[in-house]
LONU-187950 format. One record per residue (C-alpha): residue in one letter; x, y, z. Coordinates in steps of 0.02 Angstrom, whole numbers, plus 50000, padded with zeros to 5 digits. Layout:
aXYZ/...
***
This chain:
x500005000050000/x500675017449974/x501475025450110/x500605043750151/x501695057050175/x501135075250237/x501865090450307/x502265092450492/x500475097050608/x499395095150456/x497675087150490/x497395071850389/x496085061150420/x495575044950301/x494265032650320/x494425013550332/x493095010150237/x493804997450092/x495024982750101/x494204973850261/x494184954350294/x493034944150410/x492734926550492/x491524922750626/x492364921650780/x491824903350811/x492914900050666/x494724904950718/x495514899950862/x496654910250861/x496634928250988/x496564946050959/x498654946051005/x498764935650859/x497794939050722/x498274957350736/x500084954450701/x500264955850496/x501264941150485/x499694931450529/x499004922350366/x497054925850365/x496654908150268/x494714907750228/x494344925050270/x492904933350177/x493034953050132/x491814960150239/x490764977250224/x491354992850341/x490555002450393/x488984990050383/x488274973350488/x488634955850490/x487164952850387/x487624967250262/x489204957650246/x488494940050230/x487204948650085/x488724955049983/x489614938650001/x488004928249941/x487824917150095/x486034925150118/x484604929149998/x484154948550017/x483124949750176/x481934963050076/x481374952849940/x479764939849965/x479844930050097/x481814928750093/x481984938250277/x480924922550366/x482344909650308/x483784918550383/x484554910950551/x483894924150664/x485304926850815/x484004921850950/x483834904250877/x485724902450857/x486324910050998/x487654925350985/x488954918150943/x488454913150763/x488514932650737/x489954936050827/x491234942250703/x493014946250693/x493484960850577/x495214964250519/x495864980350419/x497884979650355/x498544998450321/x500015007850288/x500475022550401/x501955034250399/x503085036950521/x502635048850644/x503825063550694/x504075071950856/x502375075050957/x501285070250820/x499685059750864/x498745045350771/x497155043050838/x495815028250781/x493985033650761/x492525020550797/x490975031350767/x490025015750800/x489905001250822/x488404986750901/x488484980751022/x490344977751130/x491994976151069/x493674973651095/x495034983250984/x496904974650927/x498144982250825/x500014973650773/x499954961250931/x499264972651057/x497454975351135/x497304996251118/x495564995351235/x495984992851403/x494144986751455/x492784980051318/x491764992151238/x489914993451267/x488695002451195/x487815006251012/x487995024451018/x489555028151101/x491095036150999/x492705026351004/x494355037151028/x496105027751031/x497765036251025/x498745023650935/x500245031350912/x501215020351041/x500565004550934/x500985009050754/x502324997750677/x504135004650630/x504004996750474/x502295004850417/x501324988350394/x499894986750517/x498554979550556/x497074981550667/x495704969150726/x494214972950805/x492844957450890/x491024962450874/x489834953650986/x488024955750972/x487014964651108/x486454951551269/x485054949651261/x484334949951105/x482524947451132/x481534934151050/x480644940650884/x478854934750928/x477914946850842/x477784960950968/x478314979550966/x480124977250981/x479804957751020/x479724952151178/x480384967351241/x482114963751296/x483154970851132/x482824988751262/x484054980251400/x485384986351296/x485955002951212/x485545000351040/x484155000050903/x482504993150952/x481744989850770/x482944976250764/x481824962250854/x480314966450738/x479014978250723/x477054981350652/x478024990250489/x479564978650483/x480084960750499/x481484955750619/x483394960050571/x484164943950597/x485884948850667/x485244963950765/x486294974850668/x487804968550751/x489494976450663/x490584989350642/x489155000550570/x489755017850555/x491465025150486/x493115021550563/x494285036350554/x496255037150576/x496695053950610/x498455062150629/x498695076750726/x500085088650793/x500235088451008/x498565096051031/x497055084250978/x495505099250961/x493745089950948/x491985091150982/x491785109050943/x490205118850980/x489745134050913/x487785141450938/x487165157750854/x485845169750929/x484855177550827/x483845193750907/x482235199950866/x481065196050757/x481775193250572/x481145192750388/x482075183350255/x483235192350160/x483765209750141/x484745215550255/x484945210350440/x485515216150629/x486795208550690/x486865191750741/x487865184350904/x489225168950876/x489845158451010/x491155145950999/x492045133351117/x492985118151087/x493805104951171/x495725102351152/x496635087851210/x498415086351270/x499105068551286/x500825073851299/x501975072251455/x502215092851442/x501175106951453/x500845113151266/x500345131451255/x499555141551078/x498065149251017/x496435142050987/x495575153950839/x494375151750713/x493845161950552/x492085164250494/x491385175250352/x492945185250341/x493225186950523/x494735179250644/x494165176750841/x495815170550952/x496105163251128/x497795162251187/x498025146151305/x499025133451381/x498395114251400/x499205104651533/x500035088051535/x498865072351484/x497145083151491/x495895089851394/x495115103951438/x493495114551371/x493955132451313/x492615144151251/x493035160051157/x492445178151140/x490895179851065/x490975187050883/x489775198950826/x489195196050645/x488535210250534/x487165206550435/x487155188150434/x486335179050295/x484995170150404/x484525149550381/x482865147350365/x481595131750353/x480835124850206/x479405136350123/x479875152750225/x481665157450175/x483505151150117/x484665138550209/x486635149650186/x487875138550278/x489135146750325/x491035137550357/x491905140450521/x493625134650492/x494325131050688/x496285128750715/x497475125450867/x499115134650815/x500945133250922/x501975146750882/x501555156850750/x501325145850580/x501025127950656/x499465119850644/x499265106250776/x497385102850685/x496065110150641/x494065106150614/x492935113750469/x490865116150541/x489495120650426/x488565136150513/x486755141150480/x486705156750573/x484925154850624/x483845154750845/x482425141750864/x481365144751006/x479625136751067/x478165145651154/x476585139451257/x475145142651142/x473475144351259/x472275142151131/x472955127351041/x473565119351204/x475155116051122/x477125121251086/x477485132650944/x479135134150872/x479845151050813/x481345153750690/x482215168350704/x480835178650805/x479365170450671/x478165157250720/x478265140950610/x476795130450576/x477305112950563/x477075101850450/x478215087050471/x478425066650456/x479205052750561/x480795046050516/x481405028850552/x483085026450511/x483745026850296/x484145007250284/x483624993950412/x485324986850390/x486365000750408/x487015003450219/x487085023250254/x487645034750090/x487545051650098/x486835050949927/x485355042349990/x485205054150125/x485355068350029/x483745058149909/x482675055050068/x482725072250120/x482555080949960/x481065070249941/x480495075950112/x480915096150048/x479855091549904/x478405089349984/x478215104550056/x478755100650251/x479865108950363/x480085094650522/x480755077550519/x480595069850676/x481945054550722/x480915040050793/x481505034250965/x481815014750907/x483135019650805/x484695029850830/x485135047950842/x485575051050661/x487125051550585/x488105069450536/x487605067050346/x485865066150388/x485985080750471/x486995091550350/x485555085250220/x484195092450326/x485215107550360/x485605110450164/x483535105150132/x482875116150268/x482175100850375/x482065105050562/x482225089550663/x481495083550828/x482995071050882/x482215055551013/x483395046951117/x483215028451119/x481675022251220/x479805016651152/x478365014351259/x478144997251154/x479844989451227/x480225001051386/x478634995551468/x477085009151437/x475774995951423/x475274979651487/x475964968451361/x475854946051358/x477164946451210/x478424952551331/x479364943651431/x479584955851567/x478394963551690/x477854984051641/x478894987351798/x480494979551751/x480434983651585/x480085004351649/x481945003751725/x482824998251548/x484174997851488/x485094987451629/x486505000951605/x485845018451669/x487505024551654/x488155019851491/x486365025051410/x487025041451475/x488605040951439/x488155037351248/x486715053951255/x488045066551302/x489205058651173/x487995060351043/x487535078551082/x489195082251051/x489105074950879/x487635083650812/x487255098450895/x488095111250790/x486765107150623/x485765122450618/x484145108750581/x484185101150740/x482665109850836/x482245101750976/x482815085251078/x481505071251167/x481745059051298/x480875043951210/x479305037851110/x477845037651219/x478755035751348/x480185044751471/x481725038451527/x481945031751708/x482075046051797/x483935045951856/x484045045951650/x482885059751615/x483775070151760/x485195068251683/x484695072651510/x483555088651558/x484575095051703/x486315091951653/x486815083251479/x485685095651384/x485915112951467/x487895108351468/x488115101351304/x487045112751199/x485875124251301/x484955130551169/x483505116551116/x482015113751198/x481855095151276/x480265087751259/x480165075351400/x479345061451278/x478295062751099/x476725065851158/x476915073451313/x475795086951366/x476905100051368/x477015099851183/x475315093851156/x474155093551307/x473075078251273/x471235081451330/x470255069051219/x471125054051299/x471885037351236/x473675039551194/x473615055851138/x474475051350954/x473575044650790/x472605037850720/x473595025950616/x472045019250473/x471415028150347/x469945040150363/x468745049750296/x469465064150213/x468075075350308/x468735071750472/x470115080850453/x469305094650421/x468005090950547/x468535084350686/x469795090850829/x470975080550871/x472745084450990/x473415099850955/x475285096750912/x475015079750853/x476795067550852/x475975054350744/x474385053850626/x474365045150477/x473975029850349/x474265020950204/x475595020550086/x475615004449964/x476285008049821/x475855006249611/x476294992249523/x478064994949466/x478364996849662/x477584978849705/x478554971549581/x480394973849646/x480034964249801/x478544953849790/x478794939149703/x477494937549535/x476814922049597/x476134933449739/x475724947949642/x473864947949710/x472674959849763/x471834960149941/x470054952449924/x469044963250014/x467804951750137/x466454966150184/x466374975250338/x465644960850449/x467084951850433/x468104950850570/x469554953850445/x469174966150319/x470344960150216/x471084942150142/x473024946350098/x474274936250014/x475484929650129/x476934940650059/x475844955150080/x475704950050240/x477504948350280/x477844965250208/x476564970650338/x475034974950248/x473914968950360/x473044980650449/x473164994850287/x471404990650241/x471234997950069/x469764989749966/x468304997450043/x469275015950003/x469385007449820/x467675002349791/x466995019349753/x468105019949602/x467375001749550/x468064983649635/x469734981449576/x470084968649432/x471674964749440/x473304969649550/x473684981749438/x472204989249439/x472144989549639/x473854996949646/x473265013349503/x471635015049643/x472655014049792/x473525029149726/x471935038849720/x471605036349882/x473365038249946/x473455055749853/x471845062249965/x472255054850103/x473865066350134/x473165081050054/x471645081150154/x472725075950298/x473775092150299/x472525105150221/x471425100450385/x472675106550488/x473335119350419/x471285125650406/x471475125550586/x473165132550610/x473375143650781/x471735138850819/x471515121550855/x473435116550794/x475165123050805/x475785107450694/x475575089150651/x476995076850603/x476405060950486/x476775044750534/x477515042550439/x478615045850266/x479675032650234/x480185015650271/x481985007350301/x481234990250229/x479974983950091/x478624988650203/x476834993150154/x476415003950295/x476555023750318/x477915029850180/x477775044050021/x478955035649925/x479635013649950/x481125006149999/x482155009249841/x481525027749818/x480295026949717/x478855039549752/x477085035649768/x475515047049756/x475575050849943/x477065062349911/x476315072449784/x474465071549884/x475625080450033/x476485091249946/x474935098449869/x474305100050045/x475605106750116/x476035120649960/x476785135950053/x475335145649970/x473775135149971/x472075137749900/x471155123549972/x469235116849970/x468445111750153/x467355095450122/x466315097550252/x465505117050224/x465825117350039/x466965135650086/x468615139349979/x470105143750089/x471675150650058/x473295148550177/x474735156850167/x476325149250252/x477495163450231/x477945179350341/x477125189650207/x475465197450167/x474935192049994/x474055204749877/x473385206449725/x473115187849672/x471555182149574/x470775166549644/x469885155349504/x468765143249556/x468045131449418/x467055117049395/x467305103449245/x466035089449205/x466605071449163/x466355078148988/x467765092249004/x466335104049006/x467135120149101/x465835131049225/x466675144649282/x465875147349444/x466835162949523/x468345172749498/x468865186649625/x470225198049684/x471015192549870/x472245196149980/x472885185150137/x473995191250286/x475475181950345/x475265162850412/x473615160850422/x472245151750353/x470355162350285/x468705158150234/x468515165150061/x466845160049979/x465405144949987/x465245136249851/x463895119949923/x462615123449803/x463425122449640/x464455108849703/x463145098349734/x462025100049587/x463475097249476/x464095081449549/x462395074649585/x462555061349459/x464235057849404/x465335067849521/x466395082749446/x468175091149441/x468455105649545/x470165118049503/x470655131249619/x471885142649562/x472895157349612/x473465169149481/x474625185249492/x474285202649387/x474955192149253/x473885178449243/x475235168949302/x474595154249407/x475595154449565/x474585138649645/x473465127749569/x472455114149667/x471275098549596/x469975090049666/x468965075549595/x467185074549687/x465885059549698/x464165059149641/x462865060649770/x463145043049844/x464695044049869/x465135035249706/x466375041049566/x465325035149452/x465915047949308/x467755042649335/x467085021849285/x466575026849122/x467395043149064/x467975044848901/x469905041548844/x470865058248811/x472685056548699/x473835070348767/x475255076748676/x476835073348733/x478235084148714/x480005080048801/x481655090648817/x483315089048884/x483715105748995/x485325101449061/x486375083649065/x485225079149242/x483605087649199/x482165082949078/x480415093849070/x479175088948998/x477515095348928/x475725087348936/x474625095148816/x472765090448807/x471605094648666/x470185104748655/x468485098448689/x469245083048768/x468885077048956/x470145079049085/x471785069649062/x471565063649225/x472905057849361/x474635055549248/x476025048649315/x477595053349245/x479155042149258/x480755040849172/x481275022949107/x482825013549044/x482575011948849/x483314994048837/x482044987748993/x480835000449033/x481134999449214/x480975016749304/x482685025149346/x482895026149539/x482725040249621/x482085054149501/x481415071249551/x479725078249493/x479285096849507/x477435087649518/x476555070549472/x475065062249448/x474405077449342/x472855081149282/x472855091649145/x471345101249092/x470735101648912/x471375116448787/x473025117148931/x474515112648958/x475455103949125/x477515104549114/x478515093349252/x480275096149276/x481145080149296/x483005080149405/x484055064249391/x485805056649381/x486355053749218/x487235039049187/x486945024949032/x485775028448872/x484645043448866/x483035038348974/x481345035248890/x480025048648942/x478455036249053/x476685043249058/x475095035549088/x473745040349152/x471535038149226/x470765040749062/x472625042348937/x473545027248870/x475245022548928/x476495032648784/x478425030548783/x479235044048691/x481045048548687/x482045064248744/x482645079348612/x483915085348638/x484285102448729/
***
């Protein structure tokens, strides 16, 4: 290997994240002393995948069929049935390092892995006690251990957390996968099969750093933002405050300057680390003139700005230095009396939120920051401005982070309990009484331990809002203590803590039950209609999605649609045992289909399933935001997405692919909104942003199944800043138009210029409820008209003729020419589009290029699949 070489004090840091072997530990005799030295021949070892799992590993090797596909998950060994030593794994990594000179430091980075561990490298054990602990960042200084003649090699044992809980169905199991520190999704959930090795592995990046004497780390830097602010122009001053933590493993005293430069300006500390300490050293604060202020999604920009951070001896000698991405930007929350509930303010301006649930970006830990930057872009897309982290997963990793930061996503981060496993409710699928299972983990200490450790880690990403004890459920108390009284005000200080997710004191809970949900679908009505808790954590549905989504993990034997059995049936619903598996039950579409007509085929099921998933979400979040200030101060959907080829609660599956709940959402939750209320027949408008809006034109028109337009009014309106209004009634004509067939209903907003600055599109039933009109309306042939705007961007233009019906519901996809299969992921400025007849619809398309130019995909209700190529730009 080649042999780096680097000027004195410069700050290199590589990752280990090629070139690894493995065997399972039952498999080797030999020790950690031993198979650490180079000269050690690793016979029979497999290359192994770090960061990533066991069962990541045993996947790339072949030795197991993909866990996500049919019923391939159920005929892995799962580590309860064969004990944890069948997943116990060594890991070995050979490098070459170069020499080190006088007082420089290499230092090995574990930034995690599950469950213990002990570390070897070149004959010698580097941790003095076995590591424990999911979430907890490994540090080593290795330097003593590196080998004179460059060639090393280091070894790491991964055992798998004890206990591991028996996957009998339950929340989380049986419950006892929450003794230890680590994920609880693992041991199986209503949305996700079991992960048969419990993610055990070295499952997040392994660093070697080299340093000068001084080892600077964890840096924190907070910005306060006075007043209340409007994006853009130009700005007051903003306050910056930086410490950082600087470590001194030396046998001498090693004095400089700690300093850092942001936006053109240099702040500097003189000081003087002692001997084999590390010490906490906070600078002056730095006043910043008109700072260019981060905002979240749909009211303002997200400017990062980079803080470059340096420990220098002397006067030219780096001893390192760390780079943080700033978003100058103050979140607070206030007690809102009428709602009941927390509002958040950015930057002096209240925020109505509209946000989803987040589980984790791959159930087995295969983490890119491509696909994070995909999964939150999706998330931008559709219009909301809050992810919150679920509490059976992890606190997320940096790169999630800087994509929510660069996509404007706030984020509530939960620490790692759930009222399933951590003992909320009486239970018989656990195997531990409520008041055992109240007091896990069985390590108070290291669950606290790993907290403060990962506040350190995140807590400088302008997105992260606000911090919560658990899911449903608080910590044991000497743990929430800890967290609300000491970890958080002395670690960050500047985010609310939200003692668990539906605690009263974000959402006080006075209709009973849990005070989170419903989790079925509903009526569209009720949520316009009824109140329901006033900041709610989780509320959502369905999520299934079309047929080109089925396909890539249901096998076509399979490929079946849910019989619906009526409503006396004790189940609704008669699923195919993959559908099952993939957790289906419980989703409970047909009777939601059978308005549009019984479906006749799985296809066919799929196309209706995407009706009702688009007005589910839209309905969802325009019946909140109706309500905003009044009865709500923000709902997050449970929820977006899912790490595994689940059919439960997701806007786009498993191998990003979106469905119609995405675009039903983002319709809903349009910064500027004109909306229709179900219930009292009244247009609304709402208006997200800090402005008033004048001077817009709002068009409200009717079309028959025919195509027939009816203009039915047209008038001049204005809307002040985040709210929602009552504009007009429009019952009557409503009725008597769909009273037999059901109708069209298009709400626009247009500018002086005509200009249509939101558009919204209903479909209505008949008088029974029925969409009788949509059975038999008439086929429509669009035109079709696809450019190339740039190498990773395609628009293109729908065009229906005159006198024709609607072209009704049109999803849009772009396809490989050779096998028609949809590229993965792809961007739409909109889809499933209904264009009206004498107009046009363009989507803009953003992808990565790569292979032949794509095939243009669109088919729609009432238009006939078309392929059509690309010209050119």
């Amino acid at each position: 290997m080649l042999v780096l070489r680097f000027p004195l004090w410069a700050q290199i840091q590589r990752e280990f994240n090629t070139g690894w072997q493995c065997l399972p530990a039952a498999k080797t005799r030999a020790d950690g002393l031993a198979l650490s030295r180079p000269s050690y021949v690793l016979a029979g070892w497999a290359p192994a995948v770090v960061p990533g799992t066991v069962l990541a590993t045993q996947l790339a090797n072949k030795q197991v069929p993909d866990p996500f596909y049919g019923m391939n998950n159920k005929h892995i060994p799962d580590i309860y049935t064969t004990g944890r030593d069948y997943y116990t794994y060594w890991f070995v990594k050979d490098f070459t390092e170069a020499p080190v000179a006088a007082k420089e430091q290499i230092w090995l980075h574990l930034r995690g892995v599950n469950y213990s561990c002990d570390v070897f490298l070149n004959g010698q054990k580097i941790n003095k006690l076995t590591h424990h602990g999911m979430f907890l960042r490994q540090e080593y200084n290795v330097t003593p251990y590196l080998a004179r003649d460059n060639q090393n090699r280091l070894a790491i044992i991964v055992y798998p957390a004890d206990p591991v809980g028996n996957p009998n169905g339950g929340q989380g199991g049986d419950g006892r996968i929450a003794k230890s520190v680590a994920t609880q999704y693992t041991a199986g959930w209503d949305w996700i099969q079991p992960i048969r090795d419990r993610n055990t592995g070295i499952w997040d990046k392994v660093v070697l750093e080299r340093t000068g004497a001084i080892n600077l780390k964890n840096p924190h830097v907070v910005t306060r933002v006075p007043g209340v602010r409007l994006p853009g122009g130009g700005q007051a001053p903003a306050m910056v405050q930086v410490s950082a933590e600087l470590e001194n493993p030396t046998a001498k005293a090693i004095a400089g300057a700690l300093q850092y430069t942001l936006d053109g300006h240099t702040v500097s500390q003189s000081v003087s680390i002692p001997a084999q300490s590390t010490q906490v050293v906070s600078l002056k604060d730095l006043r910043l003139p008109n700072p260019k202020l981060w905002w979240p999604n749909g009211y303002g920009a997200q400017p990062l700005y980079q803080l470059k951070m340096q420990f220098v001896i002397g006067s030219k000698t780096v001893s390192d230095a760390e780079t943080v991405e700033v978003g100058v930007r103050e979140i607070q929350t206030q007690w809102n009396a009428k709602t009941q509930s927390r509002q958040v303010l950015v930057n002096g301006q209240k925020v109505f939120i509209k946000g989803g649930n987040w589980i984790i970006s791959d159930a087995m830990l295969r983490f890119t920051d491509a696909r994070y930057d995909a999964e939150i872009r999706f998330h931008r897309d559709m219009n909301l401005n809050l992810i919150r982290v679920w509490g059976g997963a992890l606190v997320e990793r940096p790169e999630f982070y800087a994509a929510c930061d660069k996509y404007g996503l706030l984020v509530i981060q939960d620490f790692w309990m759930s009222g399933d496993a951590n003992g909320r409710w009486l239970d018989p699928q656990k195997a531990e009484d409520q008041w055992t299972r109240r007091q896990y983990p069985d390590d108070h200490r290291l669950f606290i331990n790993s907290a403060a450790d990962q506040v350190k880690m995140v807590r400088n990403h302008a997105s992260l809002a606000m911090w919560c004890g658990g899911n449903e459920i608080t910590p044991p108390r000497d743990i929430l203590t800890a967290l609300a009284d000491s970890i958080l005000p002395r670690l960050d200080g500047t985010r609310w803590f939200i003692p668990y997710s539906n605690s009263d004191s974000l959402s006080y809970n006075r209709l009973g039950g849990n005070g989170d949900g419903p989790y079925g679908i509903q009526d569209p009505r009720s949520f316009w209609a009824v109140r329901t808790f006033p900041f709610n954590s989780e509320v959502g549905s369905v999520g299934v999605g079309d047929y080109e989504s089925l396909e890539r993990f249901i096998p076509k034997a399979n490929l079946m649609a849910p019989q619906y059995l009526g409503p006396a049936s004790k189940n609704a619903e008669k699923a195919d045992s993959v559908w099952t598996y993939h957790t289906y039950t419980g989703v409970g579409y047909n009777q939601y289909l059978l308005p549009y007509g019984a479906p006749t085929s799985v296809r066919d099921f799929a196309l209706k399933a995407q009706l009702v998933n688009y007005n589910q979400y839209r309905a969802l979040m325009e019946g909140f935001s109706a309500h905003m200030w009044e009865w709500y101060t923000g709902t997050i959907i449970w929820k977006t997405q899912n790490p595994w080829t689940s059919m439960r609660g997701q806007m786009y599956d498993y191998y990003l692919d979106p469905n119609a709940c995405l675009y039903g959402l983002r319709s809903g939750s349009a910064p500027l909104h004109p909306m229709y209320n179900p219930v009292d027949s009244m247009v609304m408008i709402v208006n997200n942003s800090f402005a008033v809006q004048r001077d817009l034109m709002l068009v409200v028109d009717a079309y028959d199944l025919a195509g027939k337009k009816t203009n039915i009014t047209q008038v001049i309106v204005e809307i002040n800043p985040s709210m929602a209004k009552n504009y007009l009634p429009i019952g009557a004509v409503v009725r008597q138009m769909a009273k037999q067939k059901g109708m069209f209903l298009s709400l626009q907003l247009q500018d002086l210029n005509k200009k249509v600055v939101s558009h919204n599109f209903y479909w209505l039933s008949d008088a029974k409820g029925e969409f009788s009109g949509l059975k038999t309306m008439a086929k429509t042939t669009v035109k079709i008209a696809a450019k190339q705007l740039a190498k990773d961007k395609i628009s293109v233009t729908l065009t229906n003729p005159a006198n024709a019906p609607v072209a009704f519901f049109n999803r849009l996809a772009l396809v490989n020419p050779s096998t028609q299969q949809r590229l993965l992921p792809v961007f739409y400025s909109d889809n499933y589009v209904s264009v009206l007849p004498g107009e046009s619809t363009t989507v803009v398309m953003d992808y990565t290029p790569g292979g032949p130019m794509p095939l243009v995909s669109v088919e729609g209700w009432n238009v006939e699949r078309q392929l059509l190529p690309v010209a050119a730009n």
